[in-house]
Every structure is written in structure tokens, then in C-alpha cells.
N, C-alpha and C positions, 0 to 999 in steps of 0.2 A: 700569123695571118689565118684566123678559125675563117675557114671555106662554107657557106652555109648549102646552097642548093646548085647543080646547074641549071639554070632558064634560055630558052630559044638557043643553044650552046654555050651560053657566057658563063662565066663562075661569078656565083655572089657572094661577096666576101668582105670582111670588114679586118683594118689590119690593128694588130694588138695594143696598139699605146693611142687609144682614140677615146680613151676612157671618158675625158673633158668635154665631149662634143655631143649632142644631141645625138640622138641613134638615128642611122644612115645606112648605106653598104655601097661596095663599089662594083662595079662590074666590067669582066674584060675574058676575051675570047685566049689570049696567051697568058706569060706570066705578067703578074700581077705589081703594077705599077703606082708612080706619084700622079700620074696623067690618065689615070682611069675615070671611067663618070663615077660622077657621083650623084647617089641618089635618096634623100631626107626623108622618112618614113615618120606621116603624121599620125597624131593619136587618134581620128576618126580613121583608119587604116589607108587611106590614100598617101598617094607618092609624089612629090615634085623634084624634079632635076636640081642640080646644085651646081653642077657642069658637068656637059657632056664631052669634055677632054679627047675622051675616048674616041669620037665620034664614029658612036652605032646611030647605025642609021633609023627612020622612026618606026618602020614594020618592028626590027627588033626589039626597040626600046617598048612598045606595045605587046611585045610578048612578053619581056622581062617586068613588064608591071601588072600584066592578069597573074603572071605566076607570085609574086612578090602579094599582090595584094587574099592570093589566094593564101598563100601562108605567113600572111599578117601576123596571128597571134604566136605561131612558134619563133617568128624571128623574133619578138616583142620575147620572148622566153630566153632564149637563146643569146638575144646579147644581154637580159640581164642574169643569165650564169653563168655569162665569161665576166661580163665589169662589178655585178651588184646590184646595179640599178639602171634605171632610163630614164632619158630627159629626152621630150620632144619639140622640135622644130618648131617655131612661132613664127609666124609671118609677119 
């Protein structure tokens, strides 16, 4: 589970056999779970919820996407030097 930043307290993290799936990340204030939000990082670097499972409430969720969107390019780095590559979300 490569941990990327913590935002508003939560940890953002993405867990290791997600290789398959558009690049995303989850986020959660403890350990790190099947039932965390999840959050699809498009390629114009904006974010849309996938589910909030988790249920952070939406101050948080608005902090964890200025931070998120503020380090757009190194997560875009970052998961592609854990998988190889990146495929983005399509609406």
C-alpha cells in the first residue's frame, strides 16, 4: 500500500494490485481499508469521487482535493513508478 501524501489528516494512498484500473487514490484517517473513498484523478488534473465509502465529510473532502490537485503532477509520476504506466478515468 505506497502511501502518497497526508491531506486535511487523511492518508492518500493507493493499494498495490490496482495496476488494471485507471489511476485513482484512496483516502482514510486510520488504517487503510476495502471501504475507503475513492477518488479518479483526471487527466486535465481535476478529481471526481468514485465513492465516498469512507464518508469524509465535504470540508474535508475539499481539502483533500486542493491538496491533491496541488500535487497533480507527482501523483501522475508516482503511480507511474510503482505500475509503469497511467490510464485515465473517462467519463
Amino acid at each position: 500500500m505506497p502511501q502518497f501524501i497526508r491531506a486535511a489528516g487523511y492518508k492518500i494512498y493507493f493499494w498495490s494490485n490496482e495496476s488494471g484500473e485507471p489511476i485513482h487514490f484512496h483516502a482514510t484517517k486510520g488504517n487503510p481499508d476495502k471501504n475507503d473513498t475513492k477518488i479518479w484523478v483526471l487527466q486535465n488534473g481535476s478529481l471526481k469521487i468514485a465513492h465516498n465509502k469512507g464518508r469524509i465529510p465535504e470540508k474535508d473532502l475539499s481539502r483533500i482535493f486542493s491538496a491533491m490537485q496541488f500535487y497533480h503532477l507527482e501523483f501522475v509520476d508516482f503511480w507511474k513508478s510503482y505500475f509503469g504506466e497511467v490510464q485515465f478515468y473517462k467519463d
